[in-house]
Biotite code that builds the C-alpha atoms (Angstrom):
import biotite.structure as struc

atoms = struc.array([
    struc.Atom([32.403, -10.630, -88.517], chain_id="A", res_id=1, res_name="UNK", atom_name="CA", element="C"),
    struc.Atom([30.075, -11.370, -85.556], chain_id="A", res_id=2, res_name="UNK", atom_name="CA", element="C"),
    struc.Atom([29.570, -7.909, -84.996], chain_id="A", res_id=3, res_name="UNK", atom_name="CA", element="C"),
    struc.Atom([27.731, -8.554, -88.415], chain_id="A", res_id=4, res_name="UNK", atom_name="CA", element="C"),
    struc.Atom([25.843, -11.815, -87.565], chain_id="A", res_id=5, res_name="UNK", atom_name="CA", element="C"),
    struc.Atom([24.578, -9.753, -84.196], chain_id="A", res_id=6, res_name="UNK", atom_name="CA", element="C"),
    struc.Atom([23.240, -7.242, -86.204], chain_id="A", res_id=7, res_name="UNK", atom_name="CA", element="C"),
    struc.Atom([21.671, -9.704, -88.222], chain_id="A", res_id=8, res_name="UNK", atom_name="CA", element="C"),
    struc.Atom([20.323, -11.725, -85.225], chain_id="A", res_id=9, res_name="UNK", atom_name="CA", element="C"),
    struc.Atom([19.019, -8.562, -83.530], chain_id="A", res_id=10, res_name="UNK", atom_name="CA", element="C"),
    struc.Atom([17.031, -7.664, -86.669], chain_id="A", res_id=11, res_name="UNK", atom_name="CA", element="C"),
    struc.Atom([15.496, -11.162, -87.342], chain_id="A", res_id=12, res_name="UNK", atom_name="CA", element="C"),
    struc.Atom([14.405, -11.099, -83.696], chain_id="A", res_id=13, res_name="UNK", atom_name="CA", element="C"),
    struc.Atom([12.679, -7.964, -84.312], chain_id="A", res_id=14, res_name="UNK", atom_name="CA", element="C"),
    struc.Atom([10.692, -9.144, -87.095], chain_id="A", res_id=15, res_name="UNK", atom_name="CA", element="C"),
    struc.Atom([9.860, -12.281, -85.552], chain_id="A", res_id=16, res_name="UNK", atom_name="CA", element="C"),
    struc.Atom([8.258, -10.066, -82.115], chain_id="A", res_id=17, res_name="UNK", atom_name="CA", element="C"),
    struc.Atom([6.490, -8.088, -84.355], chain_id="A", res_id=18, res_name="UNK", atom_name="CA", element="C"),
    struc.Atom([4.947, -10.543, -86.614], chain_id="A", res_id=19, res_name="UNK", atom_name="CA", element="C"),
    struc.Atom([4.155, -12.662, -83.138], chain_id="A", res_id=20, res_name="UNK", atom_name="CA", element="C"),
    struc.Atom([2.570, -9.331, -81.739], chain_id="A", res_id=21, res_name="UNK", atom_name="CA", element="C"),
    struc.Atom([0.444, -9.106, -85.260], chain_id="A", res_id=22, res_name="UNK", atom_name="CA", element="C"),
    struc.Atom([-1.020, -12.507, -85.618], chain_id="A", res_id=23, res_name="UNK", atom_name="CA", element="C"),
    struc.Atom([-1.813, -12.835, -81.662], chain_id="A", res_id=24, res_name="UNK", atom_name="CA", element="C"),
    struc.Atom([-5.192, -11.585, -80.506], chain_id="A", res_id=25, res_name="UNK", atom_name="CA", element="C"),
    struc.Atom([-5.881, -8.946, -78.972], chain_id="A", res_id=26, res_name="UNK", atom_name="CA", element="C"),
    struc.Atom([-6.892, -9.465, -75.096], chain_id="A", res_id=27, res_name="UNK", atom_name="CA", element="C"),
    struc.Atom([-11.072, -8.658, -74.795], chain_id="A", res_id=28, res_name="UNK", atom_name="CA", element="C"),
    struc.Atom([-12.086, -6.513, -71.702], chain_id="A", res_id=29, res_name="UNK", atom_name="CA", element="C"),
    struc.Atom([-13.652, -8.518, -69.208], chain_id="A", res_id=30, res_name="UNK", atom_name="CA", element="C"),
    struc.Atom([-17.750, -8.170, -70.117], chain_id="A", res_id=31, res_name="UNK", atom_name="CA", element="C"),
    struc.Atom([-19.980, -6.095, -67.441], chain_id="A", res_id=32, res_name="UNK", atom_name="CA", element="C"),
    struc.Atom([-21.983, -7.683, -64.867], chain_id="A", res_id=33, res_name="UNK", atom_name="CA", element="C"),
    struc.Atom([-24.817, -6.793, -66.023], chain_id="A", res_id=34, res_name="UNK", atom_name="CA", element="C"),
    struc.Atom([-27.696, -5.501, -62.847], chain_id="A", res_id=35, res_name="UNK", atom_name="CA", element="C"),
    struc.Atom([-31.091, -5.564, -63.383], chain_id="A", res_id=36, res_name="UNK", atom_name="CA", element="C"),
    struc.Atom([-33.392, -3.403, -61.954], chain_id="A", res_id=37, res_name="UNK", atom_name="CA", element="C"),
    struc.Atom([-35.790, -4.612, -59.449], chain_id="A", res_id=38, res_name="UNK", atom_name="CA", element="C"),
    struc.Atom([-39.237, -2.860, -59.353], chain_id="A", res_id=39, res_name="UNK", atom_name="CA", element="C"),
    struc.Atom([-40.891, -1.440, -56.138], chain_id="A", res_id=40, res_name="UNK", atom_name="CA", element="C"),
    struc.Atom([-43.200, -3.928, -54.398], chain_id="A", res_id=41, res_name="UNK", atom_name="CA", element="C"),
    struc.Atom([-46.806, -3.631, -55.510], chain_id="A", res_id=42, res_name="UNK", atom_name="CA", element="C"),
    struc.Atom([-49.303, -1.543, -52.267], chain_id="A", res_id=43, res_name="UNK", atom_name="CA", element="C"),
    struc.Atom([-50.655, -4.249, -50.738], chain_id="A", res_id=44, res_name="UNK", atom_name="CA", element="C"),
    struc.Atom([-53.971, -2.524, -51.316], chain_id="A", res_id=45, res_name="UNK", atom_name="CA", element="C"),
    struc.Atom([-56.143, -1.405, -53.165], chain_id="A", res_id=46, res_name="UNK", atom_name="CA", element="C"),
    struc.Atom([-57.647, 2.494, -53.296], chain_id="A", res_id=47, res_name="UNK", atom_name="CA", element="C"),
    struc.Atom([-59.058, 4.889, -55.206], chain_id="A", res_id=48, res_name="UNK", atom_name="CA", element="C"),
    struc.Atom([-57.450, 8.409, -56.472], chain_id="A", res_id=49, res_name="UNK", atom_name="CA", element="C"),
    struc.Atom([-57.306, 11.020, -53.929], chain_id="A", res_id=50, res_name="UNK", atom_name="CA", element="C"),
    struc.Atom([-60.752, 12.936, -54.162], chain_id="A", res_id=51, res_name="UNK", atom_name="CA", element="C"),
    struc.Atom([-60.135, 15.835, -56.158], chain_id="A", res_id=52, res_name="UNK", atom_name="CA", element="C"),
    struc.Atom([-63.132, 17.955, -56.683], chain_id="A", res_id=53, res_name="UNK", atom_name="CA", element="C"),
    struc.Atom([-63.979, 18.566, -60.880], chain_id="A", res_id=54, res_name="UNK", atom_name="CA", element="C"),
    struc.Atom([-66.940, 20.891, -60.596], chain_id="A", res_id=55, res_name="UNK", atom_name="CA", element="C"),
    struc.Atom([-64.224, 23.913, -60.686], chain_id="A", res_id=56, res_name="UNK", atom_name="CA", element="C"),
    struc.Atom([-63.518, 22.795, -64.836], chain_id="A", res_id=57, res_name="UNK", atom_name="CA", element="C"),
    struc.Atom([-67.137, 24.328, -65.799], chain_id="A", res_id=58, res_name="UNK", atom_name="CA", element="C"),
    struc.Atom([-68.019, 27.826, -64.846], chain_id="A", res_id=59, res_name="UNK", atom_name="CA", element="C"),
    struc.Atom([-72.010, 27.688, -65.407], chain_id="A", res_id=60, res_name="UNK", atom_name="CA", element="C"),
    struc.Atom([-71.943, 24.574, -63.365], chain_id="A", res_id=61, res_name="UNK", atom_name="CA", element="C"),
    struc.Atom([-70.169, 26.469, -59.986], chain_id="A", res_id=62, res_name="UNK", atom_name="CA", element="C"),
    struc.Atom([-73.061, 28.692, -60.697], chain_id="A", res_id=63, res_name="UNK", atom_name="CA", element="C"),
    struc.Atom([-75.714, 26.038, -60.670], chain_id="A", res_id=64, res_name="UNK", atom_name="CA", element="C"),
    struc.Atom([-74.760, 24.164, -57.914], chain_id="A", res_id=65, res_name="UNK", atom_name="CA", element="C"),
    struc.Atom([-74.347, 27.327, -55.814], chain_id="A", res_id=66, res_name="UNK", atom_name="CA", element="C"),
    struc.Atom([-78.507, 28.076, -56.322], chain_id="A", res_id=67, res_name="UNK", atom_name="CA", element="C"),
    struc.Atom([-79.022, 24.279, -56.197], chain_id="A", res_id=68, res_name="UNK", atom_name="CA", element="C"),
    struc.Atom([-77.607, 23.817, -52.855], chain_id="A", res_id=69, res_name="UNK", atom_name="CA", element="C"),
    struc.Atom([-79.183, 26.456, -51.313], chain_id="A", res_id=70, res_name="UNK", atom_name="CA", element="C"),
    struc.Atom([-82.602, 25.178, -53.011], chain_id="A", res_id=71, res_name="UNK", atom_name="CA", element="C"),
    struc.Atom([-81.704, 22.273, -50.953], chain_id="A", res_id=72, res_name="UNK", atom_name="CA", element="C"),
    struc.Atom([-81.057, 23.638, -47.931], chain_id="A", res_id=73, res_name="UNK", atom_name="CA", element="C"),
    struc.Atom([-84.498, 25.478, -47.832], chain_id="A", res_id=74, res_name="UNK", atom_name="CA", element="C"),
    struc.Atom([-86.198, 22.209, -48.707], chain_id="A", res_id=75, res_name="UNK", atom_name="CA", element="C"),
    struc.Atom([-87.328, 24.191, -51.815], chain_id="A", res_id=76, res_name="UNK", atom_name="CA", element="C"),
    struc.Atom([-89.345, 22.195, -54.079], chain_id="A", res_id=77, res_name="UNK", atom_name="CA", element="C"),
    struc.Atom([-90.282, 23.855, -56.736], chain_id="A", res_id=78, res_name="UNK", atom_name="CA", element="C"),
    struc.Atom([-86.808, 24.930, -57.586], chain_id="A", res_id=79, res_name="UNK", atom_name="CA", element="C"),
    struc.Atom([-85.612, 21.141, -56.921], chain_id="A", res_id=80, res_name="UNK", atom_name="CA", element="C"),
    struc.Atom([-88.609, 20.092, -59.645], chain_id="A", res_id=81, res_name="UNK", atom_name="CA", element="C"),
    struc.Atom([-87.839, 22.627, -62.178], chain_id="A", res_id=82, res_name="UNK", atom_name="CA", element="C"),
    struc.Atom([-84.095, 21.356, -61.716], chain_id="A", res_id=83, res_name="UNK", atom_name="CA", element="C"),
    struc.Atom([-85.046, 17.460, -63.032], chain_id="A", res_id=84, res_name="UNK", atom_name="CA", element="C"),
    struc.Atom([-84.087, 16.766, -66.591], chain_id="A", res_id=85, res_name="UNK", atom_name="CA", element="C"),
    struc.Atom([-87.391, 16.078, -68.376], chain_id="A", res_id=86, res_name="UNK", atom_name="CA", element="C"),
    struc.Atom([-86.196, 12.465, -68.384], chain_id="A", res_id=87, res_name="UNK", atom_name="CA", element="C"),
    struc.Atom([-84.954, 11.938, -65.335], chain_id="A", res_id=88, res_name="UNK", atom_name="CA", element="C"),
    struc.Atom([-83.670, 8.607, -63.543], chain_id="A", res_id=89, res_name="UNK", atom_name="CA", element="C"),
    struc.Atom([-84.982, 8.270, -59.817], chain_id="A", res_id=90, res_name="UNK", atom_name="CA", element="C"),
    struc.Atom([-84.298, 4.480, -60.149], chain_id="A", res_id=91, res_name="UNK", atom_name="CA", element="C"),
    struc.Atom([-87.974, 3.288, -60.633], chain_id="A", res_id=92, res_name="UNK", atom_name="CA", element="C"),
    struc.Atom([-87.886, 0.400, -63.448], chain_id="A", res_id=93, res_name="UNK", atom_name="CA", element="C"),
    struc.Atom([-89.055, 1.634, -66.453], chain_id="A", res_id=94, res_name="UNK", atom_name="CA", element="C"),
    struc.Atom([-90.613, 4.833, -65.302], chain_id="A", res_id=95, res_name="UNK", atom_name="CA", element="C"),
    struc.Atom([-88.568, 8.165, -65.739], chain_id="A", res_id=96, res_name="UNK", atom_name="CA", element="C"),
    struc.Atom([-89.609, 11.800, -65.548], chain_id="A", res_id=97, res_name="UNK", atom_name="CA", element="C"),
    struc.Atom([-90.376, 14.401, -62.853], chain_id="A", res_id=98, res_name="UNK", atom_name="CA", element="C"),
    struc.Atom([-94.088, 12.710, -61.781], chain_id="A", res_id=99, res_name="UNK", atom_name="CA", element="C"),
    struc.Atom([-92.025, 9.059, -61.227], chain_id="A", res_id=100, res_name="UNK", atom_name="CA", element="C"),
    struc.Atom([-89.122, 11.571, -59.171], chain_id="A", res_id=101, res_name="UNK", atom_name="CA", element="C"),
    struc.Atom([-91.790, 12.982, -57.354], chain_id="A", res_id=102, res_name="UNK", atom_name="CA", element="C"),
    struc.Atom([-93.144, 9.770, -56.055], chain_id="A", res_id=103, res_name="UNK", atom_name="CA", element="C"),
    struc.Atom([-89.877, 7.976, -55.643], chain_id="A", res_id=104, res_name="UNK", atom_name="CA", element="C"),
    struc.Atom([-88.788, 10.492, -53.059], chain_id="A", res_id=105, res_name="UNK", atom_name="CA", element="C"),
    struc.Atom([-91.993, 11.266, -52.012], chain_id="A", res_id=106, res_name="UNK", atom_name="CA", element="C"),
    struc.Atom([-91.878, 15.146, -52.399], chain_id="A", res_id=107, res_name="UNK", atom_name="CA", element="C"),
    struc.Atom([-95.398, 15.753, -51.033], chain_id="A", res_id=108, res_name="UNK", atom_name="CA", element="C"),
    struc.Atom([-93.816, 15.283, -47.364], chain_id="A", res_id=109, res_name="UNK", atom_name="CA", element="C"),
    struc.Atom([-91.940, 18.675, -46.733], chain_id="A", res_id=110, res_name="UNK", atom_name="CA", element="C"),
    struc.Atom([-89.244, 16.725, -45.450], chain_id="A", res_id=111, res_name="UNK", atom_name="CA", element="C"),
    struc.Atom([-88.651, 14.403, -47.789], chain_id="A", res_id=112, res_name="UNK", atom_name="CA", element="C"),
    struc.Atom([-84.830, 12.655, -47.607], chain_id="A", res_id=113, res_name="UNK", atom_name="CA", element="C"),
    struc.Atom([-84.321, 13.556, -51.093], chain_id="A", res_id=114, res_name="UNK", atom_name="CA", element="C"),
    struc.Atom([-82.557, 16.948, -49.788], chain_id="A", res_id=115, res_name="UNK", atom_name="CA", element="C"),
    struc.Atom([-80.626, 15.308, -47.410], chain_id="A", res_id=116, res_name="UNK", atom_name="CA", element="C"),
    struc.Atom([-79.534, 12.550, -49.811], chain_id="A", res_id=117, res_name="UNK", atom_name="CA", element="C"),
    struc.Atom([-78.769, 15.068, -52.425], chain_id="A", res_id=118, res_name="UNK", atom_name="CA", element="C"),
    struc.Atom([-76.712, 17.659, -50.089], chain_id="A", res_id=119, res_name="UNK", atom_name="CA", element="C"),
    struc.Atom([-74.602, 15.062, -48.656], chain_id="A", res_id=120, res_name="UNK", atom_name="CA", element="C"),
    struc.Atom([-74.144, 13.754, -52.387], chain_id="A", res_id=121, res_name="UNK", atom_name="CA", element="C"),
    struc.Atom([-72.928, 17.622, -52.825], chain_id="A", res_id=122, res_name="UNK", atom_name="CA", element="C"),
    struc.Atom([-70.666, 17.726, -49.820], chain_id="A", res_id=123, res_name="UNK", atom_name="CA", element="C"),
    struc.Atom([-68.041, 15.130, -51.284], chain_id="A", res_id=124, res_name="UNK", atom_name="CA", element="C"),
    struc.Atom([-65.867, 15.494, -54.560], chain_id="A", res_id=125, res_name="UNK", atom_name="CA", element="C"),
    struc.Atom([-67.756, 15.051, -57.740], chain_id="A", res_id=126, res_name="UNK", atom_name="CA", element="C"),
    struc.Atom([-65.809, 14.123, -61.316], chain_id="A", res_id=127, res_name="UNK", atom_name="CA", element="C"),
    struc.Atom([-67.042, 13.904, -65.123], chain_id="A", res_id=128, res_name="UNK", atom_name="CA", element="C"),
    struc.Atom([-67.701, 10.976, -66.435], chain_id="A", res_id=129, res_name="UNK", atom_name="CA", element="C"),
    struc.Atom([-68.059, 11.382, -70.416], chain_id="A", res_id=130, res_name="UNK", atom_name="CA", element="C"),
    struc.Atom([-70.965, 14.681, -70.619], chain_id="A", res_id=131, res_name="UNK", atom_name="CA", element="C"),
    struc.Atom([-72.492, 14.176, -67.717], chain_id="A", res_id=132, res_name="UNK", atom_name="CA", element="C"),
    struc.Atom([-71.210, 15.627, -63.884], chain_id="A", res_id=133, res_name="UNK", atom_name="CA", element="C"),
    struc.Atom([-71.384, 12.504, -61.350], chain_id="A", res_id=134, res_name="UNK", atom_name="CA", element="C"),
    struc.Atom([-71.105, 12.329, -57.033], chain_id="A", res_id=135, res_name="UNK", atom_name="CA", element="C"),
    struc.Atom([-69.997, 11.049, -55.169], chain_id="A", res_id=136, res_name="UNK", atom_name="CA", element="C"),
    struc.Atom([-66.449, 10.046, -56.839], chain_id="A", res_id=137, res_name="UNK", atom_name="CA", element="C"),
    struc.Atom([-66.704, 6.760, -54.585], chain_id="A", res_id=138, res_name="UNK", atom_name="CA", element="C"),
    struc.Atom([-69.191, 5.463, -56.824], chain_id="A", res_id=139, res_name="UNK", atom_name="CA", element="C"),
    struc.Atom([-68.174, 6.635, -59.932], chain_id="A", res_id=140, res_name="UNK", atom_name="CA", element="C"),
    struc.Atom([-64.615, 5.811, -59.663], chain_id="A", res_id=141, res_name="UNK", atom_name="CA", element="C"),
    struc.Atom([-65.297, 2.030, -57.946], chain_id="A", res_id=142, res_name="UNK", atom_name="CA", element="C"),
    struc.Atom([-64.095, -0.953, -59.637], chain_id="A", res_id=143, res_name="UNK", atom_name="CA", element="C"),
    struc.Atom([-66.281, -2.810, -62.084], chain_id="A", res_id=144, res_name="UNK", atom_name="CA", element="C"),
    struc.Atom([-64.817, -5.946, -60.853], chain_id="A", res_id=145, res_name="UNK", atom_name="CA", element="C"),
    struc.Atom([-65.913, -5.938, -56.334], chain_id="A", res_id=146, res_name="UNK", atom_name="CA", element="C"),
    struc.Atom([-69.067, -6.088, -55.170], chain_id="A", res_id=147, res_name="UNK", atom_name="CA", element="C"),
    struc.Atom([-70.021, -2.574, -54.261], chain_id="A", res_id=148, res_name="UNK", atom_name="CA", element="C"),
    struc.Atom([-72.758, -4.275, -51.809], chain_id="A", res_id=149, res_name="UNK", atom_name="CA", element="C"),
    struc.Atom([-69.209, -6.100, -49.682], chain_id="A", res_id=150, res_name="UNK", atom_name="CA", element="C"),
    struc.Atom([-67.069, -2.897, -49.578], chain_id="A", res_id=151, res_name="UNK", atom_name="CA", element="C"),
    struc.Atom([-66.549, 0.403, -48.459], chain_id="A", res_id=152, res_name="UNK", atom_name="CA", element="C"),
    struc.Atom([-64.327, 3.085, -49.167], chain_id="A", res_id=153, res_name="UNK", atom_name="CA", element="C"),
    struc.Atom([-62.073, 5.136, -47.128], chain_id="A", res_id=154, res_name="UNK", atom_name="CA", element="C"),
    struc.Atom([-62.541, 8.952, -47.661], chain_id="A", res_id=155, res_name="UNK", atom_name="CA", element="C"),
    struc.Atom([-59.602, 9.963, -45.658], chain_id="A", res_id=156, res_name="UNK", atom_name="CA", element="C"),
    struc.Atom([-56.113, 10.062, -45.943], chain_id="A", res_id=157, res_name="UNK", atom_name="CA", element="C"),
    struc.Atom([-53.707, 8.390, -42.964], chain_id="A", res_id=158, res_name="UNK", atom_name="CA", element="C"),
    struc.Atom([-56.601, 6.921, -41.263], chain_id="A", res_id=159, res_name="UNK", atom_name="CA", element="C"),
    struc.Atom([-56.249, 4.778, -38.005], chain_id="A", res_id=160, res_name="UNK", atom_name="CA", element="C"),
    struc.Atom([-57.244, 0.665, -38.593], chain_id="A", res_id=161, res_name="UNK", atom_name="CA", element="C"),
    struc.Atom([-57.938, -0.205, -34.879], chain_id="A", res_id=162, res_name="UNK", atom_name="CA", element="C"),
    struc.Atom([-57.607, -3.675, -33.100], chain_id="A", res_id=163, res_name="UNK", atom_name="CA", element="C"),
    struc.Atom([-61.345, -3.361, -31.263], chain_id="A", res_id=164, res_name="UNK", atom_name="CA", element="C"),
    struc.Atom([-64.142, -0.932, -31.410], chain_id="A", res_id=165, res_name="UNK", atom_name="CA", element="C"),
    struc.Atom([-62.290, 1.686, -29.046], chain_id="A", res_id=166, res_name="UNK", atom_name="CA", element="C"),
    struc.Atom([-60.670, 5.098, -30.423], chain_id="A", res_id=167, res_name="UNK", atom_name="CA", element="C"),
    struc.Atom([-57.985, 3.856, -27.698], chain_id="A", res_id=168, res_name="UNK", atom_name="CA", element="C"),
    struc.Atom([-57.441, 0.593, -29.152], chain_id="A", res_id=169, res_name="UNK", atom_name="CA", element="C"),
    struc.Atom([-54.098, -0.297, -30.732], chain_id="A", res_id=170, res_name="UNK", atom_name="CA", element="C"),
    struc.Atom([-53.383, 0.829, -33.869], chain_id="A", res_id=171, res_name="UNK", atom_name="CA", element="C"),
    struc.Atom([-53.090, -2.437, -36.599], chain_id="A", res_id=172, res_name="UNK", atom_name="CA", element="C"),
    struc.Atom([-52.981, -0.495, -39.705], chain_id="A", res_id=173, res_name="UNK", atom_name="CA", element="C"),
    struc.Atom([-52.747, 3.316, -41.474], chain_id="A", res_id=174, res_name="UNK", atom_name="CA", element="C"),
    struc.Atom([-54.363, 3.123, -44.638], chain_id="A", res_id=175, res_name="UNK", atom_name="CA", element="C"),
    struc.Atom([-55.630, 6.456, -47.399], chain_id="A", res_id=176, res_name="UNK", atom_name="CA", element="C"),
    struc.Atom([-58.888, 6.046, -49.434], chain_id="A", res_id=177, res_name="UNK", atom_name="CA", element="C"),
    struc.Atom([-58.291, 2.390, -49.739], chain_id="A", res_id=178, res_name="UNK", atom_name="CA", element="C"),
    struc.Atom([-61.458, -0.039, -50.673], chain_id="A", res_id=179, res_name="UNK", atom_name="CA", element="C"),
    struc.Atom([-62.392, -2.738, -47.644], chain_id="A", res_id=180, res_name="UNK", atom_name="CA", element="C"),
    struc.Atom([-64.056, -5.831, -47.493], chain_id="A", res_id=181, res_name="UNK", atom_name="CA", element="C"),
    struc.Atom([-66.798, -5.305, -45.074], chain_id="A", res_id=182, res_name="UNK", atom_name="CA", element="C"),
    struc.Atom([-67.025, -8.177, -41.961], chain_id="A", res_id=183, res_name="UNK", atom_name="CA", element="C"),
    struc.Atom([-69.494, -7.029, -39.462], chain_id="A", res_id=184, res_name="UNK", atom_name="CA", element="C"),
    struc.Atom([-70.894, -3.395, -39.051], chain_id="A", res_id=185, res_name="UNK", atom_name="CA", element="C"),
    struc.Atom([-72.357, -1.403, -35.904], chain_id="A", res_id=186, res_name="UNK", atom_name="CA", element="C"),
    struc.Atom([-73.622, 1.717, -34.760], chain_id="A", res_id=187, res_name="UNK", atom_name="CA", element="C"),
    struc.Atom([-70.379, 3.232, -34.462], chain_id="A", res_id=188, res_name="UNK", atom_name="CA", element="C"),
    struc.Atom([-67.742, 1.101, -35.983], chain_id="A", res_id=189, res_name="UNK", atom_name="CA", element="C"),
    struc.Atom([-67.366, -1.193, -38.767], chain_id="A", res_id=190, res_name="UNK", atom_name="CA", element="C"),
    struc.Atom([-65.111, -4.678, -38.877], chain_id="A", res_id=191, res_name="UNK", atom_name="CA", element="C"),
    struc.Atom([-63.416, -4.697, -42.282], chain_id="A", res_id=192, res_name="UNK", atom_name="CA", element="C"),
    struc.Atom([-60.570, -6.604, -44.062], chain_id="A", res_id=193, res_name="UNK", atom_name="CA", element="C"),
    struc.Atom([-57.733, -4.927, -45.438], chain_id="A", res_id=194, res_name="UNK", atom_name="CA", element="C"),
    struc.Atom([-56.810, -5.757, -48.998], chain_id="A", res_id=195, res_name="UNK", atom_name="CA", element="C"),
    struc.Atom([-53.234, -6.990, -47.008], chain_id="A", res_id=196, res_name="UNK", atom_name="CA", element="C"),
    struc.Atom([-55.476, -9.603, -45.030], chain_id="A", res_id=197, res_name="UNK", atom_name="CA", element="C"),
    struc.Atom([-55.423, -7.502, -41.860], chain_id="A", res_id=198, res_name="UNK", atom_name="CA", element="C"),
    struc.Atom([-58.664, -7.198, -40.129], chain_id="A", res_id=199, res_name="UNK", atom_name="CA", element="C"),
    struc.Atom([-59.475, -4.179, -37.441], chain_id="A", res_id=200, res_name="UNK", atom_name="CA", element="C"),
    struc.Atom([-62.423, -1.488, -37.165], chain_id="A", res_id=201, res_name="UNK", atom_name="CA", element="C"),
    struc.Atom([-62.650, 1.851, -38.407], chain_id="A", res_id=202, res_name="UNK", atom_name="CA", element="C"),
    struc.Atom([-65.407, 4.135, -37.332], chain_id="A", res_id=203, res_name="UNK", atom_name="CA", element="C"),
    struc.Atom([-68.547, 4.318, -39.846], chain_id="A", res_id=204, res_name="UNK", atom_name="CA", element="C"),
    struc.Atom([-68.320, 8.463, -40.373], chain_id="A", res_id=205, res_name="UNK", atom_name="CA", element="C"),
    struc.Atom([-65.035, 7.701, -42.222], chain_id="A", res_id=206, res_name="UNK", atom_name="CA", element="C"),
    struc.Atom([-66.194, 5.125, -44.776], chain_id="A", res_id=207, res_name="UNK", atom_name="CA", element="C"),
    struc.Atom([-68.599, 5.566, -47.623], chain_id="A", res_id=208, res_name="UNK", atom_name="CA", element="C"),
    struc.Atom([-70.620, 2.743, -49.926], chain_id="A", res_id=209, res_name="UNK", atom_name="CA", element="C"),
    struc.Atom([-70.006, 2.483, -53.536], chain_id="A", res_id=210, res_name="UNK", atom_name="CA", element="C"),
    struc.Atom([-73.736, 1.188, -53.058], chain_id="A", res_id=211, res_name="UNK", atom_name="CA", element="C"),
    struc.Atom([-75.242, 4.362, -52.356], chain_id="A", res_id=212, res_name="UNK", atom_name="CA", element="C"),
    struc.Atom([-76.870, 6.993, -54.193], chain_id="A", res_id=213, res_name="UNK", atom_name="CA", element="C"),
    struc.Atom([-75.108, 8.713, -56.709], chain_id="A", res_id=214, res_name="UNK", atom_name="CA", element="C"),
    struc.Atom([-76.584, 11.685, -58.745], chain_id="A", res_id=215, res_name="UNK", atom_name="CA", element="C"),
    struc.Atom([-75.481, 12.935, -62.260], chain_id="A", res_id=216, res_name="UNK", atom_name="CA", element="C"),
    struc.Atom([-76.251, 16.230, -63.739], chain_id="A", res_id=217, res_name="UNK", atom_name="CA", element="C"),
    struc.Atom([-76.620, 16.890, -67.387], chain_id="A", res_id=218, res_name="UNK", atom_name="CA", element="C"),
    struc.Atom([-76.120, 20.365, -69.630], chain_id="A", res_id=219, res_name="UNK", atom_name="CA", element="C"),
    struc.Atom([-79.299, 20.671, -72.199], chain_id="A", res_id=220, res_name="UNK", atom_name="CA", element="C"),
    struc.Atom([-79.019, 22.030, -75.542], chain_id="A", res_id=221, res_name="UNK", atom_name="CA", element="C"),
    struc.Atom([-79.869, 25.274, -74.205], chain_id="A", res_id=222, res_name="UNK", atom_name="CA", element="C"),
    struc.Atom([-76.957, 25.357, -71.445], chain_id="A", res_id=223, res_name="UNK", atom_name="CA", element="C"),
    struc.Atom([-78.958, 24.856, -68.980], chain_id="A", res_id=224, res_name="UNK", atom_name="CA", element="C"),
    struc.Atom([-77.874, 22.431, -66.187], chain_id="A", res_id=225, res_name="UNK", atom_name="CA", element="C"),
    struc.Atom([-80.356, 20.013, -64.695], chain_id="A", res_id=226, res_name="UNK", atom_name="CA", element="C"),
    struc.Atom([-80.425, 16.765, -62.049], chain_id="A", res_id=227, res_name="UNK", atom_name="CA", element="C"),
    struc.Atom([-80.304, 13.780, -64.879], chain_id="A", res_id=228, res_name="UNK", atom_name="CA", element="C"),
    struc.Atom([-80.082, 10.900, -62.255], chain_id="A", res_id=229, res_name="UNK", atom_name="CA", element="C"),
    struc.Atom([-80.617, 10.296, -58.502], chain_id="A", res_id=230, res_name="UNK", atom_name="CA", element="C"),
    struc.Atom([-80.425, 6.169, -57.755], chain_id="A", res_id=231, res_name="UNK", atom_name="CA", element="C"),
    struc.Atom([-78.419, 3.584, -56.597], chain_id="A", res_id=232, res_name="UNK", atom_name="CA", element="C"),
    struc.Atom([-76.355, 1.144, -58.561], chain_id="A", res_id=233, res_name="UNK", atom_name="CA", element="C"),
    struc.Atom([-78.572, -1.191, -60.697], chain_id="A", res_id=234, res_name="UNK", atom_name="CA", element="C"),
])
């Protein structure tokens, strides 16, 4: 007889843990932790691209600029005047044209600067800007909003900010092709401001002004190329 009521017991038990393990929920994985990425810190500074030349992108314009420079280099004026674009820009208000390029650069003096302003123009990287081939990059590429008239640009990579006007001096800062606010400038050397607040001199030969001259050079209808604009920033 109570081997009977055992079984019995034994049974009712096992419905009862079953029914218990049924209706009681189910244990939820503890949630993830969940990490957010931080983002690098922004440069401190602020700089253009590294200078990459674009003239290479045009074939007929490699070609031109090979005769143009040499023009230049033999002060040749007749080749530089049949170079202007009829309507060219030599920053005169409201006159244009080879006759108002002639007498803004005053090409009656053999030596007029015009051919040095132009080949050092040619010496650094030029880039397009919509149909038309500009130099320097430093002006073309300069931000809209600083005064190019305050700052300069670097046109070296790794360049040595110093503490005084000595290539000896201690070294405050290593900057690339960044922009600087321009404090005080000398023969040699030039007090600037770094975008990070630091302050030092860098020697002149390795800055540039985004207030210079810039030149842009224009394909006619013909495929001819030809010198559309040599002036400063308006």
């Amino acid at each position: 007889m109570w081997m009977r009521v055992l079984a019995v017991a034994v049974v009712a038990a096992s419905l009862v843990s079953a029914q218990a393990k049924k209706q009681s929920p189910k244990a939820k994985a503890p949630a993830k932790a969940v990490v957010k990425e931080v983002p690098p810190p922004a440069p401190s500074g602020r700089a253009l691209p590294p200078p990459k030349d674009e003239t290479g992108t045009d074939k007929t314009l490699v070609a031109f600029f090979a005769k143009f420079k040499t023009d230049l280099k033999t002060k040749n004026r007749d080749a530089l005047l049949a170079a202007l674009a009829p309507n060219v820009d030599a920053g005169l208000r409201d006159m244009r044209g080879p006759n108002a390029f002639f007498t803004a650069w005053g090409l009656s003096d053999p030596d007029s600067a015009v051919y040095g302003v132009l080949t050092q123009i040619l010496s650094m990287p030029g880039v397009w800007s919509g149909e038309q081939f500009c130099g320097p990059y430093v002006g073309v590429q300069f931000p809209a909003d600083l005064d190019p008239s305050k700052h300069q640009v670097v046109l070296n990579p790794n360049l040595k900010v110093r503490e005084d006007k000595s290539a000896k001096s201690k070294v405050v800062a290593t900057i690339s092709y960044e922009i600087v606010q321009v404090l005080e400038r000398s023969a040699e050397w030039t007090k600037v401001r770094l975008q990070s607040g630091v302050e030092g001199y860098i020697q002149i030969a390795y800055l540039y002004s985004p207030a210079g001259y810039r030149a842009c050079f224009s394909k006619d209808a013909e495929g001819l190329w030809h010198l559309q604009s040599l002036a400063a920033p308006r």
